[in-house]
C-alpha positions as CSV (number, residue, x, y, z in Angstrom):
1,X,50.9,52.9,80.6
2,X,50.8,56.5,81.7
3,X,53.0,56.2,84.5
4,X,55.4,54.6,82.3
5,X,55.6,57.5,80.0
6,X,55.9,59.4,82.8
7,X,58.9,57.5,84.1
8,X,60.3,57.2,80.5
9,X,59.6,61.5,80.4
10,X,61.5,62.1,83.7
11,X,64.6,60.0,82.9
12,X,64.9,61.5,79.6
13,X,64.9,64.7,81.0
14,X,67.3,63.8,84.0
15,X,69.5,62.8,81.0
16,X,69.4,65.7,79.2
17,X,69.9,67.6,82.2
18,X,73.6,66.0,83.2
19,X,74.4,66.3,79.2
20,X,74.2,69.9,80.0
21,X,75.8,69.8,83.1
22,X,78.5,67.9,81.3
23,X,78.7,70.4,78.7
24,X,79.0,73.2,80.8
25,X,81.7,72.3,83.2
26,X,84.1,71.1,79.5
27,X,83.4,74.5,78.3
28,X,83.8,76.3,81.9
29,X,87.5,74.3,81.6
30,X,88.2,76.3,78.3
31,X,86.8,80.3,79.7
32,X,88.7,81.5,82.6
33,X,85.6,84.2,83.6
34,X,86.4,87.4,84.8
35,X,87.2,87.8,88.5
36,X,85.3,90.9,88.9
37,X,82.6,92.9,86.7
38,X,83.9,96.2,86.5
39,X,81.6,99.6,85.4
40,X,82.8,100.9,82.3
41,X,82.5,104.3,81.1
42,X,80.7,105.2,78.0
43,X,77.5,103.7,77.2
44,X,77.6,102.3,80.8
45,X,77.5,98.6,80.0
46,X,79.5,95.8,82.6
47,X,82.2,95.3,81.6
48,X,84.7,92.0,82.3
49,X,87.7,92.7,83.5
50,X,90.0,90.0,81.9
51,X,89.2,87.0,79.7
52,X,91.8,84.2,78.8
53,X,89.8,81.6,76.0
54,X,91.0,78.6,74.5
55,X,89.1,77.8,71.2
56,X,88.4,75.2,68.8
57,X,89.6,76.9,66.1
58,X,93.3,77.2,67.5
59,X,95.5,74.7,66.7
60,X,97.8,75.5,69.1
61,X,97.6,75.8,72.8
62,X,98.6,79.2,72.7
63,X,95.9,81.3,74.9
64,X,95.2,85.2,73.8
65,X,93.7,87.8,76.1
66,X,90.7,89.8,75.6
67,X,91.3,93.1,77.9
68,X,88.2,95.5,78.5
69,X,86.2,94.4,76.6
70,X,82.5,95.0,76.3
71,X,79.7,92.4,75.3
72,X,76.4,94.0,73.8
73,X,73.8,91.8,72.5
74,X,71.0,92.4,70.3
75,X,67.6,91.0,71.7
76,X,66.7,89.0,68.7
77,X,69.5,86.7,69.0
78,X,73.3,85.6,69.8
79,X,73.6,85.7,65.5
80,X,73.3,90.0,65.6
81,X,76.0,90.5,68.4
82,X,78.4,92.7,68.3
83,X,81.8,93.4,70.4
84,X,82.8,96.6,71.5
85,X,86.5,97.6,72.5
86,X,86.9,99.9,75.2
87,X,89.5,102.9,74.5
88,X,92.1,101.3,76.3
89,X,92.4,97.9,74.8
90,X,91.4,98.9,70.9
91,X,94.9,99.1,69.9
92,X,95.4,95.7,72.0
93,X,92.9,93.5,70.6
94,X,93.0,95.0,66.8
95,X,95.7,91.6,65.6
96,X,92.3,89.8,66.2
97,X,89.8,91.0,64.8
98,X,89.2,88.7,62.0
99,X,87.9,85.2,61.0
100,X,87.5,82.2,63.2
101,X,89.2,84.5,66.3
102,X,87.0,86.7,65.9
103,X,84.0,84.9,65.9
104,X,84.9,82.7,68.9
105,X,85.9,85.4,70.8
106,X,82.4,86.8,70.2
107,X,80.8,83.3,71.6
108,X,83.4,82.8,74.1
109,X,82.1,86.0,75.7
110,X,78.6,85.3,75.8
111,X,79.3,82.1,77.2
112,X,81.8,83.5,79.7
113,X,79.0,86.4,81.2
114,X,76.6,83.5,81.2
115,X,78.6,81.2,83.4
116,X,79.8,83.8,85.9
117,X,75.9,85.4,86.3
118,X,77.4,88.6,84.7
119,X,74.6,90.9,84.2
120,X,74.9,92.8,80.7
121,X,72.8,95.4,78.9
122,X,70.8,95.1,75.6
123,X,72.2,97.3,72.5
124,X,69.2,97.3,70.0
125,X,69.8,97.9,66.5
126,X,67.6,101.2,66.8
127,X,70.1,102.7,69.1
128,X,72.8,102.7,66.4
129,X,70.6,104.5,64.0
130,X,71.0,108.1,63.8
131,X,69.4,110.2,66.5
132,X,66.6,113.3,65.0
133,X,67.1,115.8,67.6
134,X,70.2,117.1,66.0
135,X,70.6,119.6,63.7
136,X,73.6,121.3,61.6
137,X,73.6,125.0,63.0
138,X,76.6,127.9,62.3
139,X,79.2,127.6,65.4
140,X,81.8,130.6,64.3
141,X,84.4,131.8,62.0
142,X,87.1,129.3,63.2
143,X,84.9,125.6,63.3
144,X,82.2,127.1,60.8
145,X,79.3,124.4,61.6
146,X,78.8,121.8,63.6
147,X,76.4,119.6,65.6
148,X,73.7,121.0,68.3
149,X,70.8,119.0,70.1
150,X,67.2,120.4,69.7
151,X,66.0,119.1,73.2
152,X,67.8,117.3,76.1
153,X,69.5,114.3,75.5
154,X,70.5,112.0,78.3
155,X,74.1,110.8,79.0
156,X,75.3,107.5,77.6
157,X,73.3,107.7,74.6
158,X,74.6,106.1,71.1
159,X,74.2,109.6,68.8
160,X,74.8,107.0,65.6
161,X,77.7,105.4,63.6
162,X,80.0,107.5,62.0
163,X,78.8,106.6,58.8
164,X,81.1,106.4,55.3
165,X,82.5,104.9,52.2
166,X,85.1,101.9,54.0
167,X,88.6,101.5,52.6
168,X,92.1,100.3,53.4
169,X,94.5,102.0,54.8
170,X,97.1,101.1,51.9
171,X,95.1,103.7,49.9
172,X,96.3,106.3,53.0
173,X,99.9,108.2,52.0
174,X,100.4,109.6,56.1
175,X,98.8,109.9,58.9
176,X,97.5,113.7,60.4
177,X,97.1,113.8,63.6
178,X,95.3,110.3,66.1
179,X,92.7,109.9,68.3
180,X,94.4,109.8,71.8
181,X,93.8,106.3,73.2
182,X,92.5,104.7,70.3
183,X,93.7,103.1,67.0
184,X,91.9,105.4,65.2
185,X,93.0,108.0,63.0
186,X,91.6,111.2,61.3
187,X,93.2,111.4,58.0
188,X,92.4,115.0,57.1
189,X,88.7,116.1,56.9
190,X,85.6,113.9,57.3
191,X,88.0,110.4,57.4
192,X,88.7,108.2,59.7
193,X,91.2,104.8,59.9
194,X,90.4,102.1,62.3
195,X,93.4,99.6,62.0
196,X,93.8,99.0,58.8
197,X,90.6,100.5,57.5
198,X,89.5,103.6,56.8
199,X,86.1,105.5,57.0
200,X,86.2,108.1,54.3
201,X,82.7,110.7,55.2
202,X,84.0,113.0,53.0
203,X,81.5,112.1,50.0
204,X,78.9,110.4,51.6
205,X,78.3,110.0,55.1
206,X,75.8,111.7,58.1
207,X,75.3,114.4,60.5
208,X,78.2,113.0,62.6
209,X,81.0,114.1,60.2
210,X,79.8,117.6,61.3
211,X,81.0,117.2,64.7
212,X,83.8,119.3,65.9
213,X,86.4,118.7,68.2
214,X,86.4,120.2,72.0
215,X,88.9,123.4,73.0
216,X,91.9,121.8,74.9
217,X,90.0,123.8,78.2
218,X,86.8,121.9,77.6
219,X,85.7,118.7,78.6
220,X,84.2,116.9,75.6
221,X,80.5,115.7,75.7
222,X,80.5,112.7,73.3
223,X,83.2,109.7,72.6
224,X,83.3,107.3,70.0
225,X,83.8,103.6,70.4
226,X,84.5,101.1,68.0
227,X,82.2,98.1,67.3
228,X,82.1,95.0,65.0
229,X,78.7,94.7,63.5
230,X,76.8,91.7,62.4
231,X,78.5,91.7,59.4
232,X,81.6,91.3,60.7
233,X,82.8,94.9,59.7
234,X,83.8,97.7,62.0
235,X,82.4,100.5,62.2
236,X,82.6,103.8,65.1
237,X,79.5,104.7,66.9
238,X,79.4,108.4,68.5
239,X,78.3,108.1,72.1
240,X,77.3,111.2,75.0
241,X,79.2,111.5,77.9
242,X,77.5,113.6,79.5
243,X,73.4,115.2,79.4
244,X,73.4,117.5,76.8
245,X,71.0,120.3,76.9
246,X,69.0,122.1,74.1
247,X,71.2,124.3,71.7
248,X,74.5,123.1,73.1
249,X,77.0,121.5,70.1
250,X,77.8,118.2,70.4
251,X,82.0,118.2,70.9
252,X,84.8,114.9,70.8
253,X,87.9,114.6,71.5
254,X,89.9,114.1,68.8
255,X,93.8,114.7,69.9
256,X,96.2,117.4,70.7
257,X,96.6,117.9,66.8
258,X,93.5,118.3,66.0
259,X,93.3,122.3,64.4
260,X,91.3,123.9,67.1
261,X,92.5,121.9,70.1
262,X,95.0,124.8,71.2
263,X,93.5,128.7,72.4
């Protein structure tokens, strides 16, 4: 009787093991995976190069591109990922952004850098949480305060998410001055648009709205990037570039327009 369990065990297994394989090779039809992983800048995740996914959700057999983008995962589980767009490709990818694109492009990804053996980096919800070796300090007469690090802090690390009432953008009468690169806009002080949304820090926000931008002779040593949380909303997280040592102000670029970007 044993063995026959045993025999019965086996095959059901066997089974279940060429479902998968079945699975896997439909859904390996749909995700053209990326010829190459490519190191992106930032907080120094893989990156794939180029993704073409065909989805359930379309009706049509009309393919869309996802350029540059990065895949960060929480540990917990697939349910808390979040997508981040490079600089490059924010302006790109912003038409789809929302709903059932979204979403599939979020599981097309994780599928796609599991399929090709892509190796990715885990982004825990701690790291977007706002770092305590910063403090507000006087900078001079011309930026007034900004943002300095009380002890070293290593390149590539998330300094938190720029962090504000959200709004739309058909509450916005002009634009200022843009990020270069990225379709994201400072709408005069402490606010920011991404796309058609807008993150207003001028009532309510964090240490973040303190940071200044860089002299057009210096090289900046944070950048933001702009991420879709778990809750489907975006939202711009403040990233080092470089190590930055105790007392130095934390600097961004934020466009030739910005008021002190000139000598």
């Amino acid at each position: 009787m044993k063995k026959i369990q045993s025999f019965l065990l086996v095959l059901s297994v066997f089974n279940l093991e060429l479902l998968l394989a079945s699975s896997r090779y439909n859904f390996a039809k749909k995700i053209v995976a990326a010829t190459a992983a490519i190191g992106s800048a930032g907080l120094g995740f893989q990156a794939l190069e180029e993704y073409q996914i065909d989805t359930e959700y379309q009706k049509t057999q009309d393919k869309f591109k996802v350029l540059g983008v990065r895949y960060m995962n929480e540990v917990t589980s697939k349910d808390s990922s979040i997508i981040a767009l490079t600089q490059k490709h924010s302006q790109e990818i912003g038409s789809i952004i929302e709903g059932t694109e979204k979403r599939a492009i979020r599981s097309g990804l994780y599928q796609a850098a599991a399929l090709s053996k892509i190796k990715y980096e885990f982004l825990n919800s701690k790291d977007l949480g706002l770092r305590k070796d910063l403090r507000l300090a006087w900078i001079n007469n011309e930026k007034e305060y900004g943002v300095v690090a009380t002890r070293n802090i290593p390149a590539h690390t998330p300094i938190g998410i720029y962090a504000g009432q959200l709004r739309h953008t058909s509450e916005i009468e002009d634009h200022n001055y843009a990020f270069d690169s990225l379709y994201i806009y400072p709408q005069g002080q402490n606010r920011v648009v991404i796309g058609e949304l807008q993150v207003d820090a001028k009532s309510s926000g964090n240490i973040t709205r303190f940071i200044n931008g860089s002299y057009v002779d210096e090289q900046p040593n944070c950048a933001v990037h702009c991420i879709i949380d778990r809750n489907e909303n975006p939202q711009l997280v403040y990233v080092t570039t470089q190590v930055i040592k105790p007392g130095e102000e934390l600097t961004i670029d934020y466009g030739s327009k910005y008021p002190w970007h000139k000598k």
